[in-house]
ROSE-4610 file (N, C-alpha, C; in Angstrom, 1 decimal, always signed):
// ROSE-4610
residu = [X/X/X/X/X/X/X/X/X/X/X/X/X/X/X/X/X/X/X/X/X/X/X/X/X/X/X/X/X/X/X/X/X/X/X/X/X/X/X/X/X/X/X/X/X/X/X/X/X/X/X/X/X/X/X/X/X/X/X/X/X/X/X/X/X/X/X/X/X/X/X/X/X/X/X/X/X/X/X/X/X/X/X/X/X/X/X/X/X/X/X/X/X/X/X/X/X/X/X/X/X/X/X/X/X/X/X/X/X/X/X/X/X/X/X/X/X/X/X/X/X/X/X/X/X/X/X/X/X/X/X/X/X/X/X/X/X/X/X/X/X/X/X/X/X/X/X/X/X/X/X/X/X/X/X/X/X/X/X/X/X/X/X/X/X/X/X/X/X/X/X/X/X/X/X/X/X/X/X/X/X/X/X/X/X/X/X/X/X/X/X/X/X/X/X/X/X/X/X/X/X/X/X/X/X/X/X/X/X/X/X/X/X/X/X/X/X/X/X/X/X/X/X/X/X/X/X/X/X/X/X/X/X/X/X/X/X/X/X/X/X/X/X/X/X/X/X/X/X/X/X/X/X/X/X/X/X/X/X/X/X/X/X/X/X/X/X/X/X/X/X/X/X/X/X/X/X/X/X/X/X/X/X/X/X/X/X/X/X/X/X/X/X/X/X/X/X/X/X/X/X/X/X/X/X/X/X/X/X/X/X/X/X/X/X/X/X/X/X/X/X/X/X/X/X/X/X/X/X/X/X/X/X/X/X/X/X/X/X/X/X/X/X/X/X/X/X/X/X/X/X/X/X/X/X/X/X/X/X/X/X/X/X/X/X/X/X/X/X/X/X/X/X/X/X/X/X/X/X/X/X/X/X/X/X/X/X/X/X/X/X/X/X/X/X/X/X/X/X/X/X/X/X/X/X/X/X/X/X/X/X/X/X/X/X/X/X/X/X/X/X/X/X/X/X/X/X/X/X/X/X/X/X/X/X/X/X/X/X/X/X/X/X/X/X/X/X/X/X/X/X/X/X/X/X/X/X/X/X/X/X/X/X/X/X/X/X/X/X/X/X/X/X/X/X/X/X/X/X/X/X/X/X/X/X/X/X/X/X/X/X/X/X/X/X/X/X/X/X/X/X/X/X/X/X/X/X/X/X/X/X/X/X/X/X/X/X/X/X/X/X/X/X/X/X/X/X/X/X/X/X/X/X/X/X/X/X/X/X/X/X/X/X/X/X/X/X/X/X/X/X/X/X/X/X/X/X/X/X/X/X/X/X/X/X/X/X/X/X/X/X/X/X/X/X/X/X/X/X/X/X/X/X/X/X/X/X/X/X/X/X/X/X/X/X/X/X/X/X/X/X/X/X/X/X/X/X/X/X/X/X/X/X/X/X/X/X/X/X/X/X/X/X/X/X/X/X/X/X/X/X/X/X/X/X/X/X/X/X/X/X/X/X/X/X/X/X/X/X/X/X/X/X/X/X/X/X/X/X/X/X/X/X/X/X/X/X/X/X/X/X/X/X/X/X/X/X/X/X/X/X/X/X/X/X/X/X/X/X/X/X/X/X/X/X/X/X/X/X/X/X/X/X/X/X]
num = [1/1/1/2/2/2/3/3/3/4/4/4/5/5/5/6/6/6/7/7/7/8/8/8/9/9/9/10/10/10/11/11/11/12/12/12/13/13/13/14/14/14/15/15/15/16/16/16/17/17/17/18/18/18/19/19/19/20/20/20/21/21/21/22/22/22/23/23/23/24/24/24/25/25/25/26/26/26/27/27/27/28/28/28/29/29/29/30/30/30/31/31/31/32/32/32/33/33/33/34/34/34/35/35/35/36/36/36/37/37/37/38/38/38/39/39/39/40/40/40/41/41/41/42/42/42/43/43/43/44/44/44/45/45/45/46/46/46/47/47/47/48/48/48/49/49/49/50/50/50/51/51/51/52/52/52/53/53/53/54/54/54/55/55/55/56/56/56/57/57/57/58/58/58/59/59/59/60/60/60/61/61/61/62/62/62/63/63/63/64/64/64/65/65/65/66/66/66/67/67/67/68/68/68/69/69/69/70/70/70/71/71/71/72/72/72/73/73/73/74/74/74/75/75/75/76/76/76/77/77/77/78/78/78/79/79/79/80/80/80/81/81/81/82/82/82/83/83/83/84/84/84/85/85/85/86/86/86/87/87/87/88/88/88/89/89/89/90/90/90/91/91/91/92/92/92/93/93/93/94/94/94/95/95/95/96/96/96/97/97/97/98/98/98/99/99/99/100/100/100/101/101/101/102/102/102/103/103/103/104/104/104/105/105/105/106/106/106/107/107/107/108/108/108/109/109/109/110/110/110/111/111/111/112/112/112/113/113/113/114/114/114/115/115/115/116/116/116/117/117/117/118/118/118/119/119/119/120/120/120/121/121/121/122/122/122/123/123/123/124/124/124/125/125/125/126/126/126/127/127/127/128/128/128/129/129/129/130/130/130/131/131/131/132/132/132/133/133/133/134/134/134/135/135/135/136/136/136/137/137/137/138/138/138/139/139/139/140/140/140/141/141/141/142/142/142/143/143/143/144/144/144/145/145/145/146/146/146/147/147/147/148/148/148/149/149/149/150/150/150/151/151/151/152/152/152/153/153/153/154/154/154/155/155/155/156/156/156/157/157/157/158/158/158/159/159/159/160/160/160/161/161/161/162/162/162/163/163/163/164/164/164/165/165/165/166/166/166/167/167/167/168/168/168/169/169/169/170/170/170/171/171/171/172/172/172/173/173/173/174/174/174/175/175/175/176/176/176/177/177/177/178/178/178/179/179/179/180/180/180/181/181/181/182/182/182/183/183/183/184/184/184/185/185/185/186/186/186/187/187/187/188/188/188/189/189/189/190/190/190/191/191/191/192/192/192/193/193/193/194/194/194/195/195/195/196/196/196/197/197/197/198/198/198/199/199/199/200/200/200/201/201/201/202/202/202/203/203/203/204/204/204/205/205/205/206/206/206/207/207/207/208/208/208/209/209/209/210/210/210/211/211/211/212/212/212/213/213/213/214/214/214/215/215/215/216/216/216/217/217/217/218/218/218/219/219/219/220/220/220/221/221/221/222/222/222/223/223/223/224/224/224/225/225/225/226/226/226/227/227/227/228/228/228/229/229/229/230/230/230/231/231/231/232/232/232/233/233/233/234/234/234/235/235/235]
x = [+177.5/+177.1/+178.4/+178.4/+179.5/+179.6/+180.5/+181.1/+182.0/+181.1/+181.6/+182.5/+183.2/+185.1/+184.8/+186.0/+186.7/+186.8/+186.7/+187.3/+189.2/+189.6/+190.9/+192.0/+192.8/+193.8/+194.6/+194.8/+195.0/+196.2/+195.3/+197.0/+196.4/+196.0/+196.1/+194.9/+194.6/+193.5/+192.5/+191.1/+190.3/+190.6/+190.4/+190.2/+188.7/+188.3/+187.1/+186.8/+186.1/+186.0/+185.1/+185.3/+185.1/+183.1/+182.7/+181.2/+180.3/+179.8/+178.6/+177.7/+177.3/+176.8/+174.9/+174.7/+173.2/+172.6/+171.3/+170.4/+170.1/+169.6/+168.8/+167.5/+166.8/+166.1/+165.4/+163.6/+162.9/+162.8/+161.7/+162.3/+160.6/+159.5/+158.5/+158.0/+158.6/+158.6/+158.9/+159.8/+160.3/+159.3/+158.3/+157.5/+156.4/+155.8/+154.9/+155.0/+156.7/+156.5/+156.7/+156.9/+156.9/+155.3/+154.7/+153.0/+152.3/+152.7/+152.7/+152.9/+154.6/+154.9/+154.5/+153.1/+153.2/+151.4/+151.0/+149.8/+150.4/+150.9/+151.5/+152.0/+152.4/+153.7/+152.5/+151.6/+150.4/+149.6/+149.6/+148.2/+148.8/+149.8/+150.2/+151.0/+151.4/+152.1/+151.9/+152.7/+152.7/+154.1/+154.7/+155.6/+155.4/+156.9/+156.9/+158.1/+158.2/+159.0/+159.6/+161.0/+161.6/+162.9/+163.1/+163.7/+163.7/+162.6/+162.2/+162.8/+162.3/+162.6/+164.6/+165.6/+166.7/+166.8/+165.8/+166.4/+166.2/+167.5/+167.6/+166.3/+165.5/+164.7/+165.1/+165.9/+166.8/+168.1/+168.7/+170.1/+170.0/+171.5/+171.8/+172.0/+171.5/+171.6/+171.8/+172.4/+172.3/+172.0/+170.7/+170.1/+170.8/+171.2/+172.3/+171.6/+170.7/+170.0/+170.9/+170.3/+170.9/+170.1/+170.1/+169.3/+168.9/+168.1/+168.0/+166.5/+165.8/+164.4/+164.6/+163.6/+163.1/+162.1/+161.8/+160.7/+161.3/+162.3/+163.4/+163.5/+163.7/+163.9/+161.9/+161.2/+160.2/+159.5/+160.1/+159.4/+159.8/+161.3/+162.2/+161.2/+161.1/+160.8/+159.2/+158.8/+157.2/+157.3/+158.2/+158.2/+159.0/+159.9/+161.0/+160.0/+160.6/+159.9/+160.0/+161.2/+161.7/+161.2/+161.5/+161.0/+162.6/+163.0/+164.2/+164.7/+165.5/+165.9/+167.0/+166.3/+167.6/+168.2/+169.3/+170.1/+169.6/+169.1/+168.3/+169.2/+169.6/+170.0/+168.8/+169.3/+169.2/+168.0/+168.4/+167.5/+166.2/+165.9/+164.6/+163.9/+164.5/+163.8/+163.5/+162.4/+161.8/+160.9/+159.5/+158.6/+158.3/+156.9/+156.3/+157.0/+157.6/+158.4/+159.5/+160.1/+161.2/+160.6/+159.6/+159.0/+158.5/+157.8/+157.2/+158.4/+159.7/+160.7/+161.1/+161.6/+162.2/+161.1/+160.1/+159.2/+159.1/+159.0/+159.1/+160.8/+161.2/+162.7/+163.7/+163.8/+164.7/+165.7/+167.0/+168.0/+168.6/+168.6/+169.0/+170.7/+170.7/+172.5/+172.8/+173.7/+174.9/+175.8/+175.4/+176.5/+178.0/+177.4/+178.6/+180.1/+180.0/+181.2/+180.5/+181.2/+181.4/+180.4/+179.2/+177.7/+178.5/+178.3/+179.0/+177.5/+176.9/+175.2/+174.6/+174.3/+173.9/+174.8/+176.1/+176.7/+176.6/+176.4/+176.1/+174.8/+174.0/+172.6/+171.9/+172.8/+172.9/+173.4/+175.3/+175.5/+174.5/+173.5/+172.8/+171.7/+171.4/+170.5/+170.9/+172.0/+172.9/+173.3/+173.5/+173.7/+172.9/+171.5/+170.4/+169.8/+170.7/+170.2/+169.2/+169.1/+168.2/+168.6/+167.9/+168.0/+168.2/+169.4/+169.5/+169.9/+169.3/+169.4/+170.0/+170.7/+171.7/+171.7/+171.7/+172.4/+173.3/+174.6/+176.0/+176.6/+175.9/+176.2/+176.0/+175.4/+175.6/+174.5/+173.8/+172.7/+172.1/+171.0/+170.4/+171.6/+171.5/+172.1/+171.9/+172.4/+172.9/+171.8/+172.3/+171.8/+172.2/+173.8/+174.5/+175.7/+175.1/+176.8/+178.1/+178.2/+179.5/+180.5/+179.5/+180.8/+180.2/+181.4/+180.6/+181.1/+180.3/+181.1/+182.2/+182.5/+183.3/+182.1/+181.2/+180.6/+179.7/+178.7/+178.8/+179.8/+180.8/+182.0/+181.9/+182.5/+182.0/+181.3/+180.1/+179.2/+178.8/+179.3/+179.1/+180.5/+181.6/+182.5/+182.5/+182.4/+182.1/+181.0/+179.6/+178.7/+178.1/+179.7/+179.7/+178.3/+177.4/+176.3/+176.8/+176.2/+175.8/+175.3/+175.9/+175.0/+174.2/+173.1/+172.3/+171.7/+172.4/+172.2/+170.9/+170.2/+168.7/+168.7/+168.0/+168.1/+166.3/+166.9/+165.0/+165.0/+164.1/+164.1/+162.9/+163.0/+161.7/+161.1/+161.6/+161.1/+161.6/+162.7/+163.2/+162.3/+161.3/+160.9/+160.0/+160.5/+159.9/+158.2/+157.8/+156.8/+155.5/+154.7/+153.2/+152.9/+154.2/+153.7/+153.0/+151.9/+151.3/+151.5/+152.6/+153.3/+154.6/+154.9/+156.7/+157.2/+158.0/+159.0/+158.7/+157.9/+156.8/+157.3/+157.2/+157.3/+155.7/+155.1/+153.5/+152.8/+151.9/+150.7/+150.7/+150.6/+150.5/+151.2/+152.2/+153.3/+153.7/+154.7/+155.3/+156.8/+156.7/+158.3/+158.9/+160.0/+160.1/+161.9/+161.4/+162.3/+162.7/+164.1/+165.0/+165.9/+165.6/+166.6/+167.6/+168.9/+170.0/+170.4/+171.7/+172.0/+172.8/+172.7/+173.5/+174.9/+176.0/+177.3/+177.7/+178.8/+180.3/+180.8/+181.5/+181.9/+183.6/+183.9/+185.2/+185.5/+187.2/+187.7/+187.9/+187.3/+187.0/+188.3/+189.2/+189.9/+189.7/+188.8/+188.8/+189.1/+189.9/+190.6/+189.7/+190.2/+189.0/+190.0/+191.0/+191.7/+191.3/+191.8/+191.6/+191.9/+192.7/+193.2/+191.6/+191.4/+190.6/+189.5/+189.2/+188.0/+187.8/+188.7/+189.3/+188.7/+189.4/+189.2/+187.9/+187.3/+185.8/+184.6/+185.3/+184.2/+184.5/+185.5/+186.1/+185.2/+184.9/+184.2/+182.8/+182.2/+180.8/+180.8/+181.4/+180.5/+180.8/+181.7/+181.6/+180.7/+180.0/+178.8/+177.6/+177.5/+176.5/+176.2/+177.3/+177.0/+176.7/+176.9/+176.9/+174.9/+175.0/+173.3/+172.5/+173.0/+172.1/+172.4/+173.2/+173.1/+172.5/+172.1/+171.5/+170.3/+169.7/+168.7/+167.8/+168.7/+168.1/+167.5/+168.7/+168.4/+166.9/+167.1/+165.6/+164.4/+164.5/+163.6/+163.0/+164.2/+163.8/+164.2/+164.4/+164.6/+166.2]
y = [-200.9/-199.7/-199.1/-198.0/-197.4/-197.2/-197.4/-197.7/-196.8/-196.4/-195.2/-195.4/-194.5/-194.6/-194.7/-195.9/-195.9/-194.2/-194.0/-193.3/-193.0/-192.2/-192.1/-192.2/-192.3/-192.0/-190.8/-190.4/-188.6/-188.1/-187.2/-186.7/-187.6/-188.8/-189.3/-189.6/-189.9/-190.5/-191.5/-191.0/-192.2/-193.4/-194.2/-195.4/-196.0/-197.2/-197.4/-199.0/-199.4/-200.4/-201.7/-202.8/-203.8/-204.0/-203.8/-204.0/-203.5/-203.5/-202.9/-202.0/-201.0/-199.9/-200.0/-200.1/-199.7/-198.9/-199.1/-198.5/-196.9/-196.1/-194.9/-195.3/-194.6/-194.5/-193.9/-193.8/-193.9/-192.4/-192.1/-190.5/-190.0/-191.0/-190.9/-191.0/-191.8/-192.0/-190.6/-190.3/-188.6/-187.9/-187.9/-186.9/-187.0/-188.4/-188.9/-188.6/-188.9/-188.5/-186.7/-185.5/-184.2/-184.2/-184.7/-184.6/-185.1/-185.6/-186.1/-184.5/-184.5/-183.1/-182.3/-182.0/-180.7/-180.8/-181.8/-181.9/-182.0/-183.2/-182.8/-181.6/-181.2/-179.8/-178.5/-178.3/-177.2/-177.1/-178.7/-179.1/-179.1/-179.2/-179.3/-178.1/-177.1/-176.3/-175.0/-173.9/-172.8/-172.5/-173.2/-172.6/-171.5/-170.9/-169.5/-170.0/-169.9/-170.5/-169.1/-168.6/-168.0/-168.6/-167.5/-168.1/-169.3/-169.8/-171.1/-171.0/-169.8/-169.4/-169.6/-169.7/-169.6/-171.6/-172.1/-173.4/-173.8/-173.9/-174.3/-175.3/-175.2/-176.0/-177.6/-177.6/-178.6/-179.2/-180.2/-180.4/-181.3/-181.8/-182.4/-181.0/-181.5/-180.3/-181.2/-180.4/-181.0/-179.7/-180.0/-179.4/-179.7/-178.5/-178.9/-177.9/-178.5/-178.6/-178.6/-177.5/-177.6/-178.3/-178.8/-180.0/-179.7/-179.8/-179.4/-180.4/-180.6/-181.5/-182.6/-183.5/-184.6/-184.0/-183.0/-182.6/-181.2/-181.4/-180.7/-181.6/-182.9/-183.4/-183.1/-183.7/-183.8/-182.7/-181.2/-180.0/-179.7/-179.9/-179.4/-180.3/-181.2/-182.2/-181.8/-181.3/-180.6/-179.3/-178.6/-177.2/-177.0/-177.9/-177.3/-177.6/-177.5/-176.9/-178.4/-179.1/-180.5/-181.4/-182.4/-183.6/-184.3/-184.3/-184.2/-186.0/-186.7/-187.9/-187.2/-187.3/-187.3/-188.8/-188.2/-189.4/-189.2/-190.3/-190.6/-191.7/-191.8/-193.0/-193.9/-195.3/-196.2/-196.9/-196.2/-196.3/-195.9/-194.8/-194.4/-195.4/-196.1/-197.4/-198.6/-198.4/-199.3/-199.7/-201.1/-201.5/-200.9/-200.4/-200.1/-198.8/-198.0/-196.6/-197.4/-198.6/-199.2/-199.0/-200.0/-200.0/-198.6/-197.7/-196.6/-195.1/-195.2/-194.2/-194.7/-195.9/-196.6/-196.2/-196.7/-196.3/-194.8/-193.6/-192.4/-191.8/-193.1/-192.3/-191.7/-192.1/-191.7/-192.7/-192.3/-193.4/-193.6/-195.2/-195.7/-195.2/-194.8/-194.9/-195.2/-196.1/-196.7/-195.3/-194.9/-193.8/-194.3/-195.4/-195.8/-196.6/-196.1/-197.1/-196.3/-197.1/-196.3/-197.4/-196.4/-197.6/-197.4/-197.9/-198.0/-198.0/-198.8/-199.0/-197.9/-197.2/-196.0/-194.4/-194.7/-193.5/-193.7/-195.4/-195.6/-194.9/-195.4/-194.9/-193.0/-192.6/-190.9/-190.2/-191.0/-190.4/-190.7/-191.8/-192.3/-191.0/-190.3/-189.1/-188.2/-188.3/-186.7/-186.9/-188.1/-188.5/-188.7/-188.7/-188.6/-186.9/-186.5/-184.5/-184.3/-185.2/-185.3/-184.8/-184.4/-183.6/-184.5/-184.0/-184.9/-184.3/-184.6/-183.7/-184.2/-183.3/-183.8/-183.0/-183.8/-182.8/-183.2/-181.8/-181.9/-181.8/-181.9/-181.9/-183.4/-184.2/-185.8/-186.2/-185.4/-185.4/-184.5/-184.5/-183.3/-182.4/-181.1/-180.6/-179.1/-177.9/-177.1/-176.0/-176.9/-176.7/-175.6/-175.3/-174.2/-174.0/-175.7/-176.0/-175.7/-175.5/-175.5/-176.6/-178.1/-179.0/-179.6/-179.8/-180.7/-181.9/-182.6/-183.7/-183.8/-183.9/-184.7/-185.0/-185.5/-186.3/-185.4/-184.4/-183.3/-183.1/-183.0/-181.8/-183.2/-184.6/-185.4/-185.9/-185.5/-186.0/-184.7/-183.4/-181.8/-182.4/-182.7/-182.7/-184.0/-184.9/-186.2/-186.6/-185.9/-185.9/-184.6/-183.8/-182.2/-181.5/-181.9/-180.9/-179.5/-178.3/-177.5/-177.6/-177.1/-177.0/-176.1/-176.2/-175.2/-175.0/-174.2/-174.3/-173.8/-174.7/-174.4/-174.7/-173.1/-172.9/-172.7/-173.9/-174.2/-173.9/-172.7/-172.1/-172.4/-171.9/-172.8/-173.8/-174.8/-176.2/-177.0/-176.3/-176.6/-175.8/-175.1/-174.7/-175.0/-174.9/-175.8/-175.6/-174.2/-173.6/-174.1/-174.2/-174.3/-175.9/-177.1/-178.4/-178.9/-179.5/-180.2/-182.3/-182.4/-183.2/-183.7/-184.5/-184.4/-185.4/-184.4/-184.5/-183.4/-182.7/-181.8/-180.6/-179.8/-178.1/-178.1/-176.8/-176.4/-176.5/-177.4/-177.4/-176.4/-175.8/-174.6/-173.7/-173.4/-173.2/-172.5/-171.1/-171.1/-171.5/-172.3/-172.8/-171.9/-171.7/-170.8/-171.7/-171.2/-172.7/-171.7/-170.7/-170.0/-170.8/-171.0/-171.3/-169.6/-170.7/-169.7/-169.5/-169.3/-169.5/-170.7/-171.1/-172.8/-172.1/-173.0/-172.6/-174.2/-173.6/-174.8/-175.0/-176.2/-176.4/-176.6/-177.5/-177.3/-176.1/-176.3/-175.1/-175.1/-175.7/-176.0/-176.7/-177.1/-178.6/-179.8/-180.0/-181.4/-182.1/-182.0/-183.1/-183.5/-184.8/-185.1/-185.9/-185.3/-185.7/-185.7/-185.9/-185.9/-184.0/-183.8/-182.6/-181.3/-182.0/-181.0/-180.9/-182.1/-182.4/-181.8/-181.7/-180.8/-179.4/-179.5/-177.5/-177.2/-178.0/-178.2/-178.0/-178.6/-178.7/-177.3/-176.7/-175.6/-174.4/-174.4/-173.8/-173.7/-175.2/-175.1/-174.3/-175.0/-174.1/-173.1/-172.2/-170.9/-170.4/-170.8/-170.6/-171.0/-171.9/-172.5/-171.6/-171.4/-170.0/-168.8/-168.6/-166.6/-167.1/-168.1/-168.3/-168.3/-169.1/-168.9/-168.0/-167.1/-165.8/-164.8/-164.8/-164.1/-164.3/-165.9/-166.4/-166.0/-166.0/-165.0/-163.9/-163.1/-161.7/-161.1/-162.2/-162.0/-162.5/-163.3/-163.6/-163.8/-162.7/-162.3/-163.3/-164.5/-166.0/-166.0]
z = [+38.4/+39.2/+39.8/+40.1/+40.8/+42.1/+42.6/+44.0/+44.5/+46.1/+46.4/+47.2/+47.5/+48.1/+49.4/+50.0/+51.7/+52.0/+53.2/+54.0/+54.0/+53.6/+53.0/+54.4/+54.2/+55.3/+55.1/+56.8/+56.5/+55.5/+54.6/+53.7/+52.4/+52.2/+51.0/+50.6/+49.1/+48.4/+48.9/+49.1/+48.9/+48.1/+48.8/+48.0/+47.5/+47.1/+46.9/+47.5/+48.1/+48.5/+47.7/+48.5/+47.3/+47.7/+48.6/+48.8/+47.8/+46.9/+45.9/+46.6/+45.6/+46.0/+46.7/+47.1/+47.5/+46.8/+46.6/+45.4/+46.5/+45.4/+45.9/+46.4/+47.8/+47.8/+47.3/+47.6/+46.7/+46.7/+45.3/+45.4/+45.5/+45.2/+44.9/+46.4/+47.2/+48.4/+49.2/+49.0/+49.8/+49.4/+47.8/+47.6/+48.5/+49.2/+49.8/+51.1/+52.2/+52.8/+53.2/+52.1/+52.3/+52.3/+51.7/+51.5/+52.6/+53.7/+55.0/+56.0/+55.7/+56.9/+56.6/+55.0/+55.4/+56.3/+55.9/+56.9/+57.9/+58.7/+60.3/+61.0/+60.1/+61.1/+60.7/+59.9/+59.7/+60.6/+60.6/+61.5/+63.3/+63.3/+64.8/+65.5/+64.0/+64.4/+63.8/+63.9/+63.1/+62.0/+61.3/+61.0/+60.1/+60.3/+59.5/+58.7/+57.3/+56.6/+55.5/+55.7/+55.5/+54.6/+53.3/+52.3/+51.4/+51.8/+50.8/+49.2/+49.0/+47.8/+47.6/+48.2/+47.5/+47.5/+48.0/+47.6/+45.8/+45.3/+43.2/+43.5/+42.5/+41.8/+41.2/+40.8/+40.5/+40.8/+40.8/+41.1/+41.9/+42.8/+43.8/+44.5/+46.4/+47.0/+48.6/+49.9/+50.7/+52.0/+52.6/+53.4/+54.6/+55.3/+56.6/+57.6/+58.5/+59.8/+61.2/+62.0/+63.4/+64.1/+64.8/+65.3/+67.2/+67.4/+69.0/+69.1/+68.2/+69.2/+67.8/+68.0/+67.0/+66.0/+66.4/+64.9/+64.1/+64.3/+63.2/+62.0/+62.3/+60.7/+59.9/+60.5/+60.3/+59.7/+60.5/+59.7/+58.5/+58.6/+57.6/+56.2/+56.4/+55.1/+54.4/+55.7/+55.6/+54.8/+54.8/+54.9/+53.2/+53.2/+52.1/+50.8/+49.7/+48.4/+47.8/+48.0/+47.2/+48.3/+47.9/+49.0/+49.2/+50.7/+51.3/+51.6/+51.3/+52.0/+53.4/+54.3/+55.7/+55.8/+56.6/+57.1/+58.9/+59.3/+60.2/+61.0/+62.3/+63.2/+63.0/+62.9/+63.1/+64.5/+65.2/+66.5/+65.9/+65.7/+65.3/+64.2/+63.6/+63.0/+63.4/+64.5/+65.4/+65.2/+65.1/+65.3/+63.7/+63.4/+62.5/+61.5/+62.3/+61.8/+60.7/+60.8/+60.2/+58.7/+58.4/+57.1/+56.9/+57.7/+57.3/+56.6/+57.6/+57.3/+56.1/+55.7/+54.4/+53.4/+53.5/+52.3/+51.9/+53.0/+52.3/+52.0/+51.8/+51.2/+52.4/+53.5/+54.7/+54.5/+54.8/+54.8/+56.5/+56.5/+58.0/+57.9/+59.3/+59.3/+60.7/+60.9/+61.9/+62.2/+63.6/+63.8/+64.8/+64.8/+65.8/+64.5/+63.5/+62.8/+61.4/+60.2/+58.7/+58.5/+58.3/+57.9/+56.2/+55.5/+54.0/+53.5/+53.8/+52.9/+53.3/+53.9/+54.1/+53.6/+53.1/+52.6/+51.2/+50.9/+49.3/+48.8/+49.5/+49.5/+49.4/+50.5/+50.7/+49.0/+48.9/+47.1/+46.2/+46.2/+45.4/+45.1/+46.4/+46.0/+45.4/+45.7/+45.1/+43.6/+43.4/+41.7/+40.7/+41.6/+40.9/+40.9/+41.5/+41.6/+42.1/+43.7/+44.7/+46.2/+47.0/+47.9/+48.9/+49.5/+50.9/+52.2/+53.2/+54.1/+55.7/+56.1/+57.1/+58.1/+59.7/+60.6/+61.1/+60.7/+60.8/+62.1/+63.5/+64.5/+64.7/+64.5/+64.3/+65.5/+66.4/+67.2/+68.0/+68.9/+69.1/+70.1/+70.2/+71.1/+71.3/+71.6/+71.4/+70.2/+69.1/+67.8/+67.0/+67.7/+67.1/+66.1/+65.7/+64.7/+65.3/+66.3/+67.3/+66.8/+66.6/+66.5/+65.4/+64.6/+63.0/+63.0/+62.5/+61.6/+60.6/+60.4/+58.4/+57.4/+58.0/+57.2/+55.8/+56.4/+56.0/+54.3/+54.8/+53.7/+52.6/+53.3/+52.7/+51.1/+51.8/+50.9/+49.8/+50.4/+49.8/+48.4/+49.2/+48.1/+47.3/+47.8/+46.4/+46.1/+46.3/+45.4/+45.2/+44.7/+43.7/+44.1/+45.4/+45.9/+46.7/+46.4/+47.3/+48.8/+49.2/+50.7/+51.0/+51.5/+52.1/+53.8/+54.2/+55.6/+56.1/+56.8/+57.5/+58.8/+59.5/+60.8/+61.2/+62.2/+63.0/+64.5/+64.4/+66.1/+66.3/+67.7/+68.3/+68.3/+68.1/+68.4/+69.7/+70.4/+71.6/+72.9/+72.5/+73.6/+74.1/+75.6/+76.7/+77.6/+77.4/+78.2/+76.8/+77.7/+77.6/+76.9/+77.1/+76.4/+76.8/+76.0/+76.8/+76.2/+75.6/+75.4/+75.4/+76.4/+76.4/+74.7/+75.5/+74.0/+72.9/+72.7/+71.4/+72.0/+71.2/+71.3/+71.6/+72.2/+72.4/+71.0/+71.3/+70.2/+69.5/+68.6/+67.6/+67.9/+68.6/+68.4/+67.5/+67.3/+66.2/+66.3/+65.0/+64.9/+63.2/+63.7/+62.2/+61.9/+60.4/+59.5/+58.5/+58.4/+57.5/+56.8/+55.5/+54.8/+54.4/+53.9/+54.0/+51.7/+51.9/+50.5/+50.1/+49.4/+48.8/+48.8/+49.0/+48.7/+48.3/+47.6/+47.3/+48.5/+49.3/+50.7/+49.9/+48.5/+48.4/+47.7/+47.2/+46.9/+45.5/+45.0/+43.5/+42.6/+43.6/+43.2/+42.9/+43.7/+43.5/+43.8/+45.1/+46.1/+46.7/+47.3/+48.3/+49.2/+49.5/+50.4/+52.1/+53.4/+54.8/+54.8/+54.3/+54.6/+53.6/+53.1/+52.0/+52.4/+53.3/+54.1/+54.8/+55.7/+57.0/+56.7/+55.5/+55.3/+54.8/+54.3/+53.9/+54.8/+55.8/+57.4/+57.9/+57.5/+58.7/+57.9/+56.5/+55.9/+55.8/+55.8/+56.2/+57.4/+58.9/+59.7/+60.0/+59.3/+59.0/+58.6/+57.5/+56.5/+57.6/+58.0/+59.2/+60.1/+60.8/+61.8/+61.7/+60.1/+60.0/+59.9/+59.7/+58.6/+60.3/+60.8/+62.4/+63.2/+63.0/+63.5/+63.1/+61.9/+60.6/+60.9/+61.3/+61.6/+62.7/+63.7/+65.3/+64.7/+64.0/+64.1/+63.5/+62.2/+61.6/+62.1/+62.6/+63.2/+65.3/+65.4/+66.8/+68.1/+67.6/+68.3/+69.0]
């Protein structure tokens, strides 16, 4: 099996490390749990789902999410056309959710250090020309791609995926809940996808520095799409 690369040091080549790769999660699993969000998020909510149509039919692809409440990952996976593996903290895999996230194809990840079995697992979807889906802000906030990760450009550049930036409004709002934590019961939350782009420069480096420039270019692309995003949709 193939073995995916160390974290490089700045200026020079990835290396690859000696740990074995982690299997893909499941993919039959991701279709089970999208067949989940789209009853949940219909049934509890209103989304309005804009541009579904530019997500490719096929391929490796990586869905990049602004993140502001906890049922952002959840709609996105309800809503989109493919059935999405996110990369999920580790915390949220508590009690019964542990077995239940695993089995529809979610991957655990360690944000505090270089989880390795969880970025084995992430390329594993993308090598299979499976959808994996990320928020590049690394937790809830803001939800304005202001600040990115690496990790992101990452996985855009060594598992040769497209990015597709998706902007979710209204799920942060606060008037008429009648559940903490939840956006309002039926609610509308509206869920714009954008257009897929290349994040590298069609080199092929995958150096610290290429990375660098990789990230500086997503959320370039990130922001025009959630400004784009307001405007269309009034939010």
């Amino acid at each position: 099996m193939r073995r995916h690369p160390r974290r490089g040091e700045a200026g020079g080549q990835v290396s690859r490390p000696s740990k074995p790769e982690a299997g893909p999660p499941s993919e039959r699993g991701a279709e089970v749990g999208r067949r989940i969000g789209v009853g949940l998020m219909y049934g509890l909510w209103k989304p309005r789902v804009l541009g579904a149509w530019r997500v490719p039919a096929t391929g490796p692809l990586i869905l990049a999410v602004n993140h502001t409440h906890n049922v952002d990952g959840p709609m996105v996976m309800g809503v989109a056309p493919r059935p999405t593996h996110f990369l999920i903290k580790k915390e949220a895999f508590i009690g019964p959710l542990d077995p239940f996230l695993t089995g529809i194809g979610q991957v655990k990840v360690d944000r505090h250090g270089v989880d390795r079995t969880a970025i084995s697992r992430a390329l594993a979807v993308l090598d299979q020309g499976g959808v994996l889906g990320i928020f590049p802000e690394g937790t809830r906030g803001e939800g304005d791609f202001a600040s990115l990760r690496a990790g992101l450009a990452y996985f855009a550049v060594r598992g040769g995926a497209p990015v597709l930036p998706v902007a979710v409004l209204g799920s942060s709002e606060r008037r008429g809940r009648l559940m903490k934590g939840l956006p309002p019961l039926r609610s509308r939350v509206d869920v714009v996808f954008g257009d897929p782009f290349d994040a590298g420069d069609g080199s092929g480096r995958r150096t610290r520095a290429a990375l660098d420039e990789a990230t500086l270019r997503i959320q370039k692309q990130l922001t025009a799409h959630l400004e784009n995003a307001r405007r269309l949709t009034g939010r």
